[in-house]
MIMIVO-300634 format. One line per 3 residues: number of its first residue (from 0); for each residue y, z negated, x of C-alpha. Coordinates in steps of 0.2 Angstrom, whole numbers, plus 5000, padded with zeros to 4 digits. Each point is the difference from the previous one (the first is absolute). Example, Ala and Ser with C-alpha at 12.3 -4.5 7.8 and 13.67 -1.06 7.14 Angstrom:
<atoms>
0	4978/4961/5062 | 5017/5003/5006 .
</atoms>
This chain:
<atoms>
0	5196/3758/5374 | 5013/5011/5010 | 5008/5006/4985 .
3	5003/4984/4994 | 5007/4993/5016 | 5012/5015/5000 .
6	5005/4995/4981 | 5003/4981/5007 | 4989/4993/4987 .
9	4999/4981/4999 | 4991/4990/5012 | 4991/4982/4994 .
12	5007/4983/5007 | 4994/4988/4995 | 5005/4981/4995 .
15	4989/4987/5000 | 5003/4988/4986 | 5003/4982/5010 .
18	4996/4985/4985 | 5003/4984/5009 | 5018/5009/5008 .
21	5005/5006/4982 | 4995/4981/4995 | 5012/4993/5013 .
24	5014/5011/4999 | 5001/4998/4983 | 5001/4980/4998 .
27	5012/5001/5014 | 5011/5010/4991 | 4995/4990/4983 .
30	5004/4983/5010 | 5015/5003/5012 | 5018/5003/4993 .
33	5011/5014/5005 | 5016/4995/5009 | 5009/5006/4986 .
36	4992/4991/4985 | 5009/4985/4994 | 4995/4983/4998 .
39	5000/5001/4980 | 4992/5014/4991 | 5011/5010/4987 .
42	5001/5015/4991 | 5005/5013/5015 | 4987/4989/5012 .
45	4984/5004/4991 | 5004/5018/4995 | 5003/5003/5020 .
48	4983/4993/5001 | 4993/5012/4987 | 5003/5014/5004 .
51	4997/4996/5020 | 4983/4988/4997 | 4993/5003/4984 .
54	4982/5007/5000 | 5001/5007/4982 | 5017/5011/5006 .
57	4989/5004/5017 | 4988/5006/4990 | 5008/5010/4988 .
60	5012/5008/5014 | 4983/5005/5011 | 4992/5009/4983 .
63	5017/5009/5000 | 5000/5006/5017 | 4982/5006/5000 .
66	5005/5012/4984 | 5017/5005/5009 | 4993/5005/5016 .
69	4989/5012/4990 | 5015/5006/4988 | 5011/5005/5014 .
72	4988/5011/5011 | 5002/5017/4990 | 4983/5009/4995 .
75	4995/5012/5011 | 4990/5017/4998 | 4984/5000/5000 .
78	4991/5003/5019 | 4998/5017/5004 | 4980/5007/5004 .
81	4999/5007/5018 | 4982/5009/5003 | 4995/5010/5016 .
84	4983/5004/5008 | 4991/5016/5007 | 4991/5014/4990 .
87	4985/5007/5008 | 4995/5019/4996 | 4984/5008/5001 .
90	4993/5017/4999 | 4997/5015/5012 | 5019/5006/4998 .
93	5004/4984/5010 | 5004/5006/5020 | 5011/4986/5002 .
96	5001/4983/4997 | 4995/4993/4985 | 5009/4985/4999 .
99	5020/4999/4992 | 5010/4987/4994 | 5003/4998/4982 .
102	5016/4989/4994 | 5006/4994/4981 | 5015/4990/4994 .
105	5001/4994/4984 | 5015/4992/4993 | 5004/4992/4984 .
108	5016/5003/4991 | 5002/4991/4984 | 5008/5009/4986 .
111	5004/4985/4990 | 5012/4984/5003 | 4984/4988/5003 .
114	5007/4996/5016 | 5018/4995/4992 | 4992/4991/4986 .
117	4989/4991/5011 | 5017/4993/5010 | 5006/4996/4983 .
120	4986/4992/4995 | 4999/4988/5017 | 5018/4998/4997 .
123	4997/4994/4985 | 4986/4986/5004 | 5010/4994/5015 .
126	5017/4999/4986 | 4988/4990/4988 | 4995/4988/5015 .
129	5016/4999/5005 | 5008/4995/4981 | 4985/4989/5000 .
132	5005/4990/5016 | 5019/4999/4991 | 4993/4992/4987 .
135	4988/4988/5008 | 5013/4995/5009 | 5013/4996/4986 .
138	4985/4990/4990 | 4997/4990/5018 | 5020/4997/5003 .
141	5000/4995/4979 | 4985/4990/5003 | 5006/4989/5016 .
144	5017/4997/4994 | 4990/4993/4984 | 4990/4990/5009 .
147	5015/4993/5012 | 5008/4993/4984 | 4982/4994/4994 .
150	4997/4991/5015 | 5017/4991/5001 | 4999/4995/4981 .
153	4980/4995/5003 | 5006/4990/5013 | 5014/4990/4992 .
156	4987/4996/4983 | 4989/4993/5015 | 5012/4990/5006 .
159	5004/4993/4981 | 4982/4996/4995 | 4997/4992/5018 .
162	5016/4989/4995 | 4994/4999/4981 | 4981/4995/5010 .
165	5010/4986/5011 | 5009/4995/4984 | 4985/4995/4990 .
168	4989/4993/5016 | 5017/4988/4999 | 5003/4997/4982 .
171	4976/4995/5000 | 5004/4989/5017 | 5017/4992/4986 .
174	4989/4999/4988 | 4984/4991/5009 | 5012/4989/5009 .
177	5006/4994/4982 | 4983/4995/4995 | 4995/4992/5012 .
180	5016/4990/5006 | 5009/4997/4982 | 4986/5004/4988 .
183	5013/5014/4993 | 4987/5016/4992 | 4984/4999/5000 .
186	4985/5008/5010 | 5000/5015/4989 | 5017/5004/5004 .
189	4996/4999/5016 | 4987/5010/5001 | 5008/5013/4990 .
192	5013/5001/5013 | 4989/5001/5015 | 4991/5013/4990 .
195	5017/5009/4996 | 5005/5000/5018 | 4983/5008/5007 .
198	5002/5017/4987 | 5018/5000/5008 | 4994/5000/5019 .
201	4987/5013/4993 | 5013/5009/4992 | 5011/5000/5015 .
204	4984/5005/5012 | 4997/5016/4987 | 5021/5005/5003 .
207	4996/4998/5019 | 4986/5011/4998 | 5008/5014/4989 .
210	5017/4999/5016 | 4985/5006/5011 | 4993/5012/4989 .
213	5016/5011/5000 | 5005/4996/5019 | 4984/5007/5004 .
216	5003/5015/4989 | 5015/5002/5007 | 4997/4998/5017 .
219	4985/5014/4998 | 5011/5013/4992 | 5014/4996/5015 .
222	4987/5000/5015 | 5005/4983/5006 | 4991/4983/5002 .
225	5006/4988/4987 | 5005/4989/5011 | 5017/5013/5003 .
228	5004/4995/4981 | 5002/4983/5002 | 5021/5002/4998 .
231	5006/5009/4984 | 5016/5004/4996 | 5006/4992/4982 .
234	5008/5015/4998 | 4984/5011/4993 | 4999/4988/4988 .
237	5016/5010/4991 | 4991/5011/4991 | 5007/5004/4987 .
240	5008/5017/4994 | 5018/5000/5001 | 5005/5012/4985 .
243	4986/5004/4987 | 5012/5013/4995 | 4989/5016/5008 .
246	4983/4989/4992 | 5002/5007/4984 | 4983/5009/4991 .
249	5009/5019/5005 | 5004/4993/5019 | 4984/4995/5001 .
252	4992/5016/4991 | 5010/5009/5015 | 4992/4988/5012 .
255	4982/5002/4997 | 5001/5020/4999 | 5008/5002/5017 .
258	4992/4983/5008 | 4983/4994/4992 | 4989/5002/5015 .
261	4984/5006/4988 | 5008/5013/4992 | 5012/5008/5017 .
264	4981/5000/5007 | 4994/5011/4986 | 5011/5011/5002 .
267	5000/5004/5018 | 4981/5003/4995 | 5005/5010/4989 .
270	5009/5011/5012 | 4986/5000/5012 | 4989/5005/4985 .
273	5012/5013/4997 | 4998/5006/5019 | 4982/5002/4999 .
276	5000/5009/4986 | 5008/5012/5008 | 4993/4999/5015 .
279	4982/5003/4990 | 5008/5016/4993 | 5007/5007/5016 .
282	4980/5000/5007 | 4992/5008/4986 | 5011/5017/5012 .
285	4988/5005/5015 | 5007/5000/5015 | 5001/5017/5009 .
288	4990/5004/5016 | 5005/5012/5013 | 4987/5006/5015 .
291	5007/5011/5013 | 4983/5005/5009 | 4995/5009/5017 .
294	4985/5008/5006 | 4995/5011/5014 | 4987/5012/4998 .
297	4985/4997/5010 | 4993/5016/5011 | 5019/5009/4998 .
300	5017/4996/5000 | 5006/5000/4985 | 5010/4984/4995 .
303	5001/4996/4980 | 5013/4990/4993 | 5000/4993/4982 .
306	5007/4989/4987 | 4991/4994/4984 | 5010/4990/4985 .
309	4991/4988/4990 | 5004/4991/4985 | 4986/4990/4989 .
312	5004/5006/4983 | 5003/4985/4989 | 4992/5007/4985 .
315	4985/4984/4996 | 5007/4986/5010 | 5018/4999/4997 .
318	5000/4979/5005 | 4998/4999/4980 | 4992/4983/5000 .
321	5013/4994/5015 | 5014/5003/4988 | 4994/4996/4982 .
324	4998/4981/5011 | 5018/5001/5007 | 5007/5004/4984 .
327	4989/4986/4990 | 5008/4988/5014 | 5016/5005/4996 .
330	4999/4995/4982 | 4991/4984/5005 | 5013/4995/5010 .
333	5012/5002/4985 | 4989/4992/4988 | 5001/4985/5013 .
336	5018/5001/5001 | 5004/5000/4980 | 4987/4984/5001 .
339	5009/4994/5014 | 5016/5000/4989 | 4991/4992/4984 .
342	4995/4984/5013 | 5017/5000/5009 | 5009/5000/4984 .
345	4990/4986/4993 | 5002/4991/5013 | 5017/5001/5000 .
348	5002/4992/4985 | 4988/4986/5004 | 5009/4997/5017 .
351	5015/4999/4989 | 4994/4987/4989 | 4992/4990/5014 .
354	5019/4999/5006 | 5007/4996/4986 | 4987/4985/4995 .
357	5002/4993/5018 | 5020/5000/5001 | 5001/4991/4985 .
360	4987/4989/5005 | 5010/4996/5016 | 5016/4999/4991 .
363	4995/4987/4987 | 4993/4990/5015 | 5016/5002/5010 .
366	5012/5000/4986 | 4992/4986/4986 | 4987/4992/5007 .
369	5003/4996/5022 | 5020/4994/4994 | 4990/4987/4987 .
372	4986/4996/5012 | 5016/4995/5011 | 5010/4990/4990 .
375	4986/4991/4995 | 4995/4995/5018 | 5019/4993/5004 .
378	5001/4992/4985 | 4983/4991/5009 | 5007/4997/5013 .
381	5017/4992/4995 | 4990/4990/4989 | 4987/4995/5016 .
384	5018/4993/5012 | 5005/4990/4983 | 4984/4992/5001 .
387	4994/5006/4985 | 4985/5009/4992 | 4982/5002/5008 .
390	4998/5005/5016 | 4985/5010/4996 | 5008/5007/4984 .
393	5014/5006/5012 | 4987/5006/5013 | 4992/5010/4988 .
396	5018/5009/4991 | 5001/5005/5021 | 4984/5008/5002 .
399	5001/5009/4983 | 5016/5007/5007 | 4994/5004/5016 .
402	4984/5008/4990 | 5012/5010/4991 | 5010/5008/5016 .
405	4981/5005/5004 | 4998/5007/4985 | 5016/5011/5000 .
408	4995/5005/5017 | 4986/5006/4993 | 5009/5008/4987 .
411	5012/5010/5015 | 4983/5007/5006 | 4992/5007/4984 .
414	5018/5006/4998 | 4999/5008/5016 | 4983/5008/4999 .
417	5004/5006/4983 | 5013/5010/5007 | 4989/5004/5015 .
420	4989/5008/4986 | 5017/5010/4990 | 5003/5006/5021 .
423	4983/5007/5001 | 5002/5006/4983 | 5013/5015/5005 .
426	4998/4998/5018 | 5014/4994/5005 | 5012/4984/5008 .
429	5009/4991/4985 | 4999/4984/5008 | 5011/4991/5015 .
432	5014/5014/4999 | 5010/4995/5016 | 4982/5001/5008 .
435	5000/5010/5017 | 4986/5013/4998 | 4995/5013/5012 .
438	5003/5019/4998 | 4981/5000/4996 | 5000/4987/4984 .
441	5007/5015/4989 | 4991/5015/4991 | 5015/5006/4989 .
444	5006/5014/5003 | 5018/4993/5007 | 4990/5000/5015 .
447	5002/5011/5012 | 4982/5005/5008 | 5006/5004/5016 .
450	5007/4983/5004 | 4984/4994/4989 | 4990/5010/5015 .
453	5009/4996/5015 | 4998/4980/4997 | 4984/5001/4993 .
456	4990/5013/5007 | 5008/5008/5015 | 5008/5017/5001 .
459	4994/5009/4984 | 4998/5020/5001 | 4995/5010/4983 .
462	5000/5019/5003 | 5000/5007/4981 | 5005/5017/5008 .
465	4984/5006/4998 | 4998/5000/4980 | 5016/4995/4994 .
468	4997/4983/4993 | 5010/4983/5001 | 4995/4980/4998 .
471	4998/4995/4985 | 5015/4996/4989 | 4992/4980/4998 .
474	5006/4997/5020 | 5015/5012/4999 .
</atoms>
């Protein structure tokens, strides 16, 4: 207990883990906007409260910092062995005393570069967390600036199917009021009507329902109550790349390699496997031990000083079964990296179908079929202040319009989730080009990590002195 009060070894403190003051904090701080947050959410607006709110960033930075205070306390040596206590003699040569003190230390020197590769191994784990918390990060900024313009188109298709639903309530109160006042119709058309107007209230209940499914998917990836989201900005709704001249298949091919989160993943873990390896070979080396020893002879003066050398002599157990499983992990991760690249690749190309399918899709609405769906309604309605056609006939060319803008808004979001899927497909942002991102929302390696750090995770140390090794080329 003295020696290690001298060594200022650590003392416990601890920290009682308070539920219902956690609980409270955090709906304050989900509830109550900062004095700096604006009245209508945009682009820059939800990314400050991702990376300042957002449990799944919380979370990810915290499983960082565990592994990086490990990596940057260096590996020390192994204790030394201090051993005293008093010899007795016996015997009728003794006169004096037969009781003298005996002392041994032992130290251990290791002869191999297990401590360095040890540093280079915690350096390792901590780098993979680290690229791991970069790329969480992008997939969450991606994500919520998806959502932003998912929200904002959900919200306008709402808003046509709850005219459409109003429409048709009018056009079955038109019609009943014809039957029964002028005998114009039948029952039947009536009925039809009133039937045609409840699936488009049910219709317009179910878009209400999908707005709240992605404003509380949004709210929970931001950390904020839903209630803060009641403003948007029209503006995320421009989402759309600019130039498709950098989304051609070899751009893209360049994209995945550097980006795709599942295959940057694999290969910091193949780094770390790498690290071990060596690590497993630098302990199959004993370490060396020194003992410098003292004793006193009991009954005379003589005083013997000693050292003794020990090494354990590796010739059985050489850590054989250690490395023969750190070099089968190193080819497991590879194998799992080659697979890696078979599924990203595939995707790929699916992603790049999906879009395709969808822009046409949206383009035909847009282009042939909204412009037709247009004219047809002001044809109706010209015809309906000249007094002529039906009224219900031109009731029914409106909501056919309106049910087509829905449609094509519709249309915009499978559109905008197919590209979603090519984004996640190389891991990166190719949508909402003038989009303000964070430092955080990128994993290429444009970036530069100490920048990435500072904004991200705080001052960021790596001490690679020890064995000579860098980051891995992915995050450069």
């Amino acid at each position: 207990m003295a020696l290690c009060l001298t060594a200022s070894c650590a003392s416990y403190e601890p920290q009682p883990l308070d539920p219902r003051a956690i609980l409270e904090r955090v709906d304050v701080a989900r509830r109550t906007p900062a004095p700096e947050d604006a009245p209508v959410v945009d682009h820059a607006q939800a990314l400050r409260w991702l990376v300042e709110q957002s449990p799944d960033v919380q979370e990810v930075l915290a499983t960082w910092r565990t592994a990086h205070e490990r990596a940057r306390i260096p590996t020390p040596w192994p204790n030394p062995t201090i051993m005293v206590g008093p010899q007795y003699g016996t015997g009728s040569g003794f006169t004096d005393s037969a009781w003298t003190p005996m002392a041994q230390l032992t130290i251990r020197i290791p002869i191999s570069d297990r401590l360095g590769a040890q540093d280079a191994l915690d350096s390792a784990r901590a780098e993979r967390l680290r690229i791991d918390a970069l790329l969480r990060i992008g997939e969450l900024e991606r994500a919520v600036l998806g959502d932003l313009a998912q929200l904002h188109l959900a919200r306008l298709k709402a808003d046509e199917l709850g005219a459409l639903a109003d429409g048709a309530a009018l056009a079955a109160s038109v019609m009943a009021r014809s039957v029964l006042d002028a005998g114009r119709g039948s029952a039947l058309d009536a009925a039809v009507l009133e039937l045609d107007a409840a699936r488009a209230r049910t219709d317009a209940v179910a878009a209400e329902r999908d707005v709240d499914v992605v404003l509380h998917r949004l709210a929970t990836r931001l950390g904020v109550s839903a209630e803060r989201l009641s403003a948007i900005d029209p503006s995320v709704a421009d989402w759309l790349p600019a130039d498709d001249t950098e989304l051609d298949e070899p751009s893209l091919r360049e994209r995945l390699l550097r980006n795709q989160p599942e295959l940057v993943r694999l290969r910091t873990d193949y780094e770390v496997a790498e690290r071990a390896l060596r690590l497993e070979i630098e302990q199959q080396y004993p370490d060396l031990q020194l003992g410098p020893q003292y004793n006193a002879e009991p009954g005379g003066d003589l005083e013997v000083w000693g050292l003794s050398i020990q090494l354990l002599a590796p010739l059985f157990d050489r850590n054989q079964k250690a490395i023969a499983e750190a070099l089968a992990h190193r080819d497991e991760v590879r194998t799992r990296y080659e697979s890696a690249t078979r599924r990203a690749l595939s995707e790929l190309d699916a992603a790049q179908r999906a879009v395709t399918r969808e822009t046409e899709r949206l383009a035909n609405l847009r282009e042939q079929v909204l412009p037709l769906a247009s004219a047809h309604a002001a044809l109706a309605r010209r015809a309906a202040q000249a007094g002529e056609g039906d009224a219900l006939r031109i009731l029914e060319i409106e909501r056919n319009a309106r049910r087509l803008r829905a449609e094509a808004l519709e249309a915009e979001r499978d559109t905008l989730t197919a590209w979603r899927r090519l984004e996640e497909a190389v891991g990166a942002a190719l949508l909402g080009a003038d989009a303000p991102r964070t430092v955080l929302a990128s994993t290429s390696p444009e970036v530069d990590d100490e920048d990435v750090a500072r904004a991200a995770f705080g001052p960021w140390e790596q001490d690679d002195s020890r064995d000579g090794t860098s980051e891995p080329e992915t995050t450069r």
